[in-house]
Every structure is written in C-alpha cells, then in structure tokens.
GUVEXVO-326971 format. One line per field, with one value per residue (C-alpha): residue number from 1; residue in one letter; x, y, z. Coordinates in Angstrom, 1 decimal, padded with zeros to 4 digits. Each point is the difference from the previous one (the first is absolute). Layout:
nr = [NUM;...]
rest = [a;...]
u = [X;...]
v = [Y;...]
w = [Z;...]
This chain:
nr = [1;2;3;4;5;6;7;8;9;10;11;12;13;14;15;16;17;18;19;20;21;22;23;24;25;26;27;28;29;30;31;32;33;34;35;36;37;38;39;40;41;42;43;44;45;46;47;48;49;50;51;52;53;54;55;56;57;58;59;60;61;62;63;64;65;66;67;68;69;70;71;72;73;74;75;76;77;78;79;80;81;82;83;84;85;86;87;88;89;90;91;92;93;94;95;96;97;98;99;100;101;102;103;104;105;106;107;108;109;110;111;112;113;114;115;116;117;118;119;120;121;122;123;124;125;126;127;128;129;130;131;132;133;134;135;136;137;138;139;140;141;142;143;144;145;146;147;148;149;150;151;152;153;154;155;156;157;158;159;160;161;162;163;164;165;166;167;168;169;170;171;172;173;174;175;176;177;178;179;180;181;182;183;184;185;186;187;188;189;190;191;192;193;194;195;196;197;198;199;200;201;202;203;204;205;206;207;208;209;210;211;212;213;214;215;216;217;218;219;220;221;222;223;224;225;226;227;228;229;230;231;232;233;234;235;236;237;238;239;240;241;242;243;244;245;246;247;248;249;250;251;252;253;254;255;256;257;258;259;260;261;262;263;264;265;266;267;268;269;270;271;272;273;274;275;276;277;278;279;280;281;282;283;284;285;286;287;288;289;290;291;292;293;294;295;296;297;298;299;300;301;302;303;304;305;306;307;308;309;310;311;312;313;314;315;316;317;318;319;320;321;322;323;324;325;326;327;328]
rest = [x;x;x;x;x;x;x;x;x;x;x;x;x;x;x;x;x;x;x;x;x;x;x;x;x;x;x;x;x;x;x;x;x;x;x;x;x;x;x;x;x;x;x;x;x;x;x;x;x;x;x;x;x;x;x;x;x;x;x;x;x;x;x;x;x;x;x;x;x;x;x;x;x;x;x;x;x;x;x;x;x;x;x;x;x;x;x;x;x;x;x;x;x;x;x;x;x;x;x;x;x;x;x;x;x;x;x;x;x;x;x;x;x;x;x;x;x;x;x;x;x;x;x;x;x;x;x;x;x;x;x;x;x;x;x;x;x;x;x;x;x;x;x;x;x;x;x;x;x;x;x;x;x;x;x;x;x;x;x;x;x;x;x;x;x;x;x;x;x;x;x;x;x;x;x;x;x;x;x;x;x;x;x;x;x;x;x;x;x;x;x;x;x;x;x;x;x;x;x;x;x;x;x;x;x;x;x;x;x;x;x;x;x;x;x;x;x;x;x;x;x;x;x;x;x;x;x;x;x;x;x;x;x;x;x;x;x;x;x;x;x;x;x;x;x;x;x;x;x;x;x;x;x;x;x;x;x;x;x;x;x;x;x;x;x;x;x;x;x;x;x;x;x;x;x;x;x;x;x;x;x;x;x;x;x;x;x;x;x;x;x;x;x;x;x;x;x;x;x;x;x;x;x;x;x;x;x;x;x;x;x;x;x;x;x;x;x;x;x;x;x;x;x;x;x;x;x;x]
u = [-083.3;001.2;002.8;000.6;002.1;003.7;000.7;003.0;002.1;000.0;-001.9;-001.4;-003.5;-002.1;-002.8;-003.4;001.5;002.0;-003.0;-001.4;003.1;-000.3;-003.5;001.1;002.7;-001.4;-002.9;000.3;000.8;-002.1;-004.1;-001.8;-002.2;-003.9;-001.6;-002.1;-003.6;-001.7;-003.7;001.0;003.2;-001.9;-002.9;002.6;002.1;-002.1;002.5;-000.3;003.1;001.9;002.7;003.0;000.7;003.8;-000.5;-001.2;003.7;002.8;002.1;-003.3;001.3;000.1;003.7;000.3;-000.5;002.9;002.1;-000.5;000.4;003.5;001.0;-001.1;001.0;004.0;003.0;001.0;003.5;-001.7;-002.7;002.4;001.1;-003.6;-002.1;-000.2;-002.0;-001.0;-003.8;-002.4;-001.8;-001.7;002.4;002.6;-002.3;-000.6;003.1;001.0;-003.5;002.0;003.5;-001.5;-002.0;003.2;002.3;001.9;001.6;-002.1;001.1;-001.6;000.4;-003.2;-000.7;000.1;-003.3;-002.0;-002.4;000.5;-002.7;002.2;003.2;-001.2;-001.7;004.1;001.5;-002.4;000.6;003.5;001.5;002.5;-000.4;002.7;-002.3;000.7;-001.3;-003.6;001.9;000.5;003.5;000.2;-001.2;002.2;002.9;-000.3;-001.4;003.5;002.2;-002.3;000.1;004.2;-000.1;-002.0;000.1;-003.7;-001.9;-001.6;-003.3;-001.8;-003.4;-001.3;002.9;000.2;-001.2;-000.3;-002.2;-001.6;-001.7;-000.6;-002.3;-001.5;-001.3;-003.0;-001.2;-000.1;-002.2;-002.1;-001.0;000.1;-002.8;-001.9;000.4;001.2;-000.4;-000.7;002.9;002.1;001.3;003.0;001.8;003.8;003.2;002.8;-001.7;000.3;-003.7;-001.4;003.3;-001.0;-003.8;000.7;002.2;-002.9;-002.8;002.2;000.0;-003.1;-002.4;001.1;-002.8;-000.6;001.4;002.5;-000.1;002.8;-001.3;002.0;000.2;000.2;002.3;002.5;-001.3;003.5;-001.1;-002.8;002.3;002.2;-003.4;-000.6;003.8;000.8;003.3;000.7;-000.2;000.9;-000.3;002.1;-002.3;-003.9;-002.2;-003.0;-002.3;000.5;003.1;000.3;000.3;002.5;002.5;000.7;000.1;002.4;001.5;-001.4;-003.6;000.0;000.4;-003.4;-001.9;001.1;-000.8;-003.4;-001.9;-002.8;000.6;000.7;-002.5;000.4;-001.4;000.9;000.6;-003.8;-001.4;002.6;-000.8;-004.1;000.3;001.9;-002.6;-002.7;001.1;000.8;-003.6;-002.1;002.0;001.8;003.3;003.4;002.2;002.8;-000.5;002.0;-002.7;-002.7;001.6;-001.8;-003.4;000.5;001.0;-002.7;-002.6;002.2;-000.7;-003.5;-000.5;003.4;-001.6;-003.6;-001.6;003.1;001.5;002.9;002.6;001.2;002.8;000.4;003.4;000.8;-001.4;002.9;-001.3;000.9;-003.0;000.7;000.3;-002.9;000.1;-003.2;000.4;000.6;-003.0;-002.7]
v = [-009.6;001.9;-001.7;000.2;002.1;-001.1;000.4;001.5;-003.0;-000.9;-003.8;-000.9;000.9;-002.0;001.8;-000.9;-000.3;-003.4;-000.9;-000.3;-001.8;-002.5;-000.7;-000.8;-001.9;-002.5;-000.1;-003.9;-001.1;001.7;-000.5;002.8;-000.7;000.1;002.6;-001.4;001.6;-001.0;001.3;-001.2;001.8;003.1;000.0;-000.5;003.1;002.5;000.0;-001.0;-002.7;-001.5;-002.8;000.1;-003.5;-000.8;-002.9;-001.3;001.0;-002.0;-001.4;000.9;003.3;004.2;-000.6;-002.0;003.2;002.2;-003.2;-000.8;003.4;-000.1;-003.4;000.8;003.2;-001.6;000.4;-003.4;000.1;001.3;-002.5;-003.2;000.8;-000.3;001.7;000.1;001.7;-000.5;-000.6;-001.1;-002.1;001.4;002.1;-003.0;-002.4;002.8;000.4;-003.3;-000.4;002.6;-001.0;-003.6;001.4;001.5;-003.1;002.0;-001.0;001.6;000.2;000.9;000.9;-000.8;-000.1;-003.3;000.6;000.6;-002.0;-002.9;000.7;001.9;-001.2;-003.6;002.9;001.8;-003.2;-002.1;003.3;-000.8;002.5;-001.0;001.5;000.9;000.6;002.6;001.1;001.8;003.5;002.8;000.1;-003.5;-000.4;002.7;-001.0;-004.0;001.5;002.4;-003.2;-002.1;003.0;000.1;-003.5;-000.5;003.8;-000.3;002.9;001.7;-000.1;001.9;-001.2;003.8;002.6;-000.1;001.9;-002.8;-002.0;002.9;000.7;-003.5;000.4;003.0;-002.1;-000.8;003.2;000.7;-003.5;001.5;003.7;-001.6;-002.9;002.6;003.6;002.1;-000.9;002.2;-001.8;-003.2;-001.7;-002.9;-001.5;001.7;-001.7;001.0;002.4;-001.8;-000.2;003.4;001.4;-000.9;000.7;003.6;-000.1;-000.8;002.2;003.2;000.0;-001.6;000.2;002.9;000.5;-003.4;-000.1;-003.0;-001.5;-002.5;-002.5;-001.7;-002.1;001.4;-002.3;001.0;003.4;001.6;001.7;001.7;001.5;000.6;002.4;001.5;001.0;001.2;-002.6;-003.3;-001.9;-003.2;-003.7;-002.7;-003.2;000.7;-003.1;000.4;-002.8;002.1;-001.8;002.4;003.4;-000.3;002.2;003.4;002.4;001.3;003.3;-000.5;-001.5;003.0;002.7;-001.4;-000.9;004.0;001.3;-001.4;-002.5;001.6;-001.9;-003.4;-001.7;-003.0;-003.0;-002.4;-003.8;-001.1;002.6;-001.3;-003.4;000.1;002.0;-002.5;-002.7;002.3;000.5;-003.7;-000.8;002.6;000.4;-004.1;001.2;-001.2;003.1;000.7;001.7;003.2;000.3;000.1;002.9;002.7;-001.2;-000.3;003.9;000.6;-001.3;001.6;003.4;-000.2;003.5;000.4;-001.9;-000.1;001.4;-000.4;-001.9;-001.9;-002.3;-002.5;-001.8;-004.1;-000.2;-004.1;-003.0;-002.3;-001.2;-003.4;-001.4;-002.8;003.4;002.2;002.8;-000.6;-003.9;000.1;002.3;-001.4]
w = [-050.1;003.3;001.5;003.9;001.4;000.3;003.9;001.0;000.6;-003.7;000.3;-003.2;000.7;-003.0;-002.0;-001.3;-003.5;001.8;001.5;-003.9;-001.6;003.5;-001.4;-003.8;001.7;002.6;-002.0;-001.2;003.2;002.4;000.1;-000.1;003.2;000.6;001.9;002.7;001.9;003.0;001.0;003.1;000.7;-001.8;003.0;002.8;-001.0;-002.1;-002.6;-003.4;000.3;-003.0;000.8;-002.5;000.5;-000.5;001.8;-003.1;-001.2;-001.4;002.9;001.8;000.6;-001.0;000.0;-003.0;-002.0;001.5;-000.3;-003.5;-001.1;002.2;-001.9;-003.4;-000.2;000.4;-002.5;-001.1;002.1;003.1;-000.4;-000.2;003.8;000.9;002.7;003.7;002.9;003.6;000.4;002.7;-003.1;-002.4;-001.7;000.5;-002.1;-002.4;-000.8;-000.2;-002.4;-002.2;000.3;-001.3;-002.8;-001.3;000.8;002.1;004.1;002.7;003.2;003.3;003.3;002.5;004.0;001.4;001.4;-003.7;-000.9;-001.4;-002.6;-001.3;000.1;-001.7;-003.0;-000.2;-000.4;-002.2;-002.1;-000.3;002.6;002.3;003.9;002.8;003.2;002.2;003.7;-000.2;000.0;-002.5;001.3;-000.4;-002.9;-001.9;001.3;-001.4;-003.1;-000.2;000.3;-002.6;-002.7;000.6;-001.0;-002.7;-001.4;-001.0;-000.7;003.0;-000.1;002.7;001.4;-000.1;-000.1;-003.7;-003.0;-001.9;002.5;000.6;-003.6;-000.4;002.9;-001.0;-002.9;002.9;000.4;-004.0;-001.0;003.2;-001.4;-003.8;001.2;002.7;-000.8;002.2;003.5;003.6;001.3;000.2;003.0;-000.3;002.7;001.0;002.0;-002.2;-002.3;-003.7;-001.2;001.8;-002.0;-002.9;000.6;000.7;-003.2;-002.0;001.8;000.3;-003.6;-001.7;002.6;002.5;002.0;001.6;003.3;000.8;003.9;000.8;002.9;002.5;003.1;002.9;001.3;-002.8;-000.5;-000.7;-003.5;002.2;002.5;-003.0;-001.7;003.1;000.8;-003.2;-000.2;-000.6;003.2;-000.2;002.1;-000.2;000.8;000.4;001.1;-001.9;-001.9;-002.8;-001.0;-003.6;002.1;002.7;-002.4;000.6;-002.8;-002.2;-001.0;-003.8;001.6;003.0;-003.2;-001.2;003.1;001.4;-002.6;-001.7;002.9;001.6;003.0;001.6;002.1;002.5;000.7;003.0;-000.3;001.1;-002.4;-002.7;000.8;-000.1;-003.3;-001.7;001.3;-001.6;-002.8;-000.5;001.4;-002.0;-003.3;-000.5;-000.7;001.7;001.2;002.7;002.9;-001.3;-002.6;002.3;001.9;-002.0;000.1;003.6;000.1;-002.0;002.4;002.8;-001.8;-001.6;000.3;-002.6;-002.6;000.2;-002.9;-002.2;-003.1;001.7;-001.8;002.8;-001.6;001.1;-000.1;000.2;000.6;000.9;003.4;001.8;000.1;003.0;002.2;-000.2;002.6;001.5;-000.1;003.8;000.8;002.1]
C-alpha cells in the first residue's frame, strides 16, 4: 500500500493500510450503508449520481465510523479515563454511541446554539455535555478545561488519524459496491470525511477526482484551496450547522494535496436541495448533506456526463424546524 507522505511538521499522517484495519475494526458496530439512485436527480444534472447514504448510519451519522475506530482501537488503561471531543452534533453523539458500546465515560463539549436533535441523541447515548458559545475559540477553550478535569482521551472531531481512516472506510464500501467512479463529491467544514476520502481514492482508485462542497456563507476551506493556506473563521452563520469548522493542519495536508476543488453553494440553494432531495428520493437528511447536491446543480457543466459518488453524510435533523417551514 503507498502511504502518504509524512509532512514536514512530523503529524502522524495515517495510511490506507489504517484505513483497512478501521474496517476490520468497526466492522460489528457500524452498518455498512445502501447506495441510493434517483432518475430524477439523474435528468436534472446529467450525471450518473449515486448517494452513499450514511444517514442510514449508526448514530445516524459518517462519524460513527472514525469514532469507533478511535474508541476501539484504545489500551485498556487509556480506555478507563474515557473519551472526550467538542462537536456541533454528529461527531458528539457518535462518540458518545462508541464510548457506550465500550462502557466507557464520554464527554462532550457543544455550542449552546446546536440542535437539540442532537443534543437529546449525545445524551440518551450516555454522554454527558458542557455547552459552550457557538465559537471555535469558544469551544476549545471549555473543551481544554473539561479534558484537565477528567483527563479523558482527546478525541478530535476531524484532526485525527484515527478518525480519519475510520472515515475513509466510506469511500472503500463505495469503489468495492460501484467500481471505480469519474469522481466523488462529500460535504467539507473541518476536513475529516474528504480526509479520509482522498486517503482511500489516492491509493485504490487514483484517478477519480474528489470535490469538497461548502456554504458559502462559511466558505473558509474554499478561500483556504484558493490561497494555498489554512484560513480560518471563528463563528460562520450558516444552516449548515455540521460545516462551520475550519480545517486542520492534518485535514489541510489532504485537501492541498489530493481535492480537485471546492465548490459553493449559498443557503437558498442549500436549503431547496435538501427539500428535493427529501421530496423526490424520501429520505430524512441535514441541511449540510444537501450542500453537495446543491453544488452539483450550481455546476452541471462539472459533472454532467460523469459517475459521481455524492456522499449523505447525516440525517440527525430536528424535525419540528424544517428550513423551509416558514416559506410562503
């Protein structure tokens, strides 16, 4: 297997050969998720479209698989601490999913302002929450003071190796089921699943190009691409509640060095592409997951004619507040 190349600040920078023990691992606790098609969606874009749908997921989320592989993949001394992370939702519940599965504490640190949805899933999981403002700065800095107390194992929503392979576990059931694909699109904020896509593609399906979508209300990893450095914002407002994090050295080595580029999509385009799909294909996701659909009818010319992967990342949505419940 080729590994990728250790960057010059020496972060452990996990290889395709993780990405297969993450699958042996997680393995009886994950599902391994249907893959969804749409005539529909097919007509309206010119694209051969195939939905990945981890909102069919454990925990009703992608991030079940990087945190399982995090949690299992413990000493026995480490793992009697327990875990903890700071998370917007849905790697917070998944965690906390894990943590449980392994009788272990979880602890989390979420924004005041996340959805409820998801802080009722984190806590009828077992985890226990300290809110924080809706602010990376924020957040971290709760999340320091909570770690110094209970010295549980840190976690990270997407600047880890270990949650990283775990989510490159995606992209592998995707070529294994499909075959090699023209390209796959997933949602990005902090970085964690498009890491762990490009982990997989660079090395068992090389020539299918990755895009990374994003709102452009929160389009930080866009100016980020386009800059060539990390630029990062502290509190985005976007609908997309899952991307308002801004990457990562570990996630910036693999989003510099492997995406083919990150499109945007703005909160009315977000918002009537997560009714459509909802409409036209009867399944329940968030408005982050509708984000690359939406870029992909943005961009038709991109795509049409193509084999795309468009990973659904989560389907943990609060239901009594549907975005487009107040439209006329």
């Amino acid at each position: 297997m080729n590994a990728v190349t250790q960057p010059a600040n020496s972060m452990v920078i996990p290889t395709y050969d993780d990405v297969l023990q993450a699958h042996d691992r997680i393995r009886p606790y994950v599902h391994r998720t249907p893959i969804l098609t749409s005539e529909f969606m097919n007509e309206l874009t010119g694209a051969d479209l195939y939905f990945k749908c981890e909102n069919f997921q454990k925990a009703g989320a992608f991030k079940v698989r990087g945190a399982s592989n995090a949690v299992f993949g413990l000493d026995e001394s480490t793992a009697e601490k327990g875990v903890a992370t700071h998370s917007s939702g849905n790697h917070a519940l998944s965690l906390s999913y894990a943590a449980g599965r392994r009788g272990i504490p979880c602890h989390v640190v979420m924004p005041r302002t996340a959805p409820q949805a998801k802080k009722d899933a984190v806590m009828g999981y077992g985890g226990t929450i300290t809110e924080c403002e809706p602010s990376t700065s924020s957040r971290e800095a709760v999340f320091a003071e909570v770690q110094a107390e209970t010295g549980a194992d840190f976690v990270h929503p997407y600047n880890d190796p270990r949650v990283i392979a775990g989510q490159g576990t995606c992209s592998k059931e995707m070529v294994e089921d499909l075959g090699e694909l023209d390209a796959v699109i997933a949602p990005i904020g902090g970085g964690g699943m498009i890491s762990g896509t490009c982990l997989t593609l660079s090395n068992i399906a090389p020539k299918t190009e990755i895009f990374a979508a994003e709102p452009k209300n929160a389009d930080d990893a866009y100016r980020s691409f386009k800059a060539g450095h990390i630029i990062a914002d502290d509190a985005p407002e976007t609908i997309a509640d899952g991307l308002k994090v801004p990457l990562k050295e570990l996630t910036w080595h693999f989003v510099s060095n492997h995406v083919t580029d990150i499109l945007t999509a703005t909160e009315e385009e977000i918002v009537d592409a997560m009714y459509l799909t909802w409409q036209r294909m009867k399944i329940v996701m968030e408005p982050s997951c509708a984000v690359p659909l939406a870029t992909i009818i943005k961009n038709r010319e991109v795509f049409a004619g193509k084999k795309v992967g468009v990973i659904i990342t989560g389907g943990n949505v609060d239901l009594k507040k549907l975005p487009w419940m107040n439209k006329a």
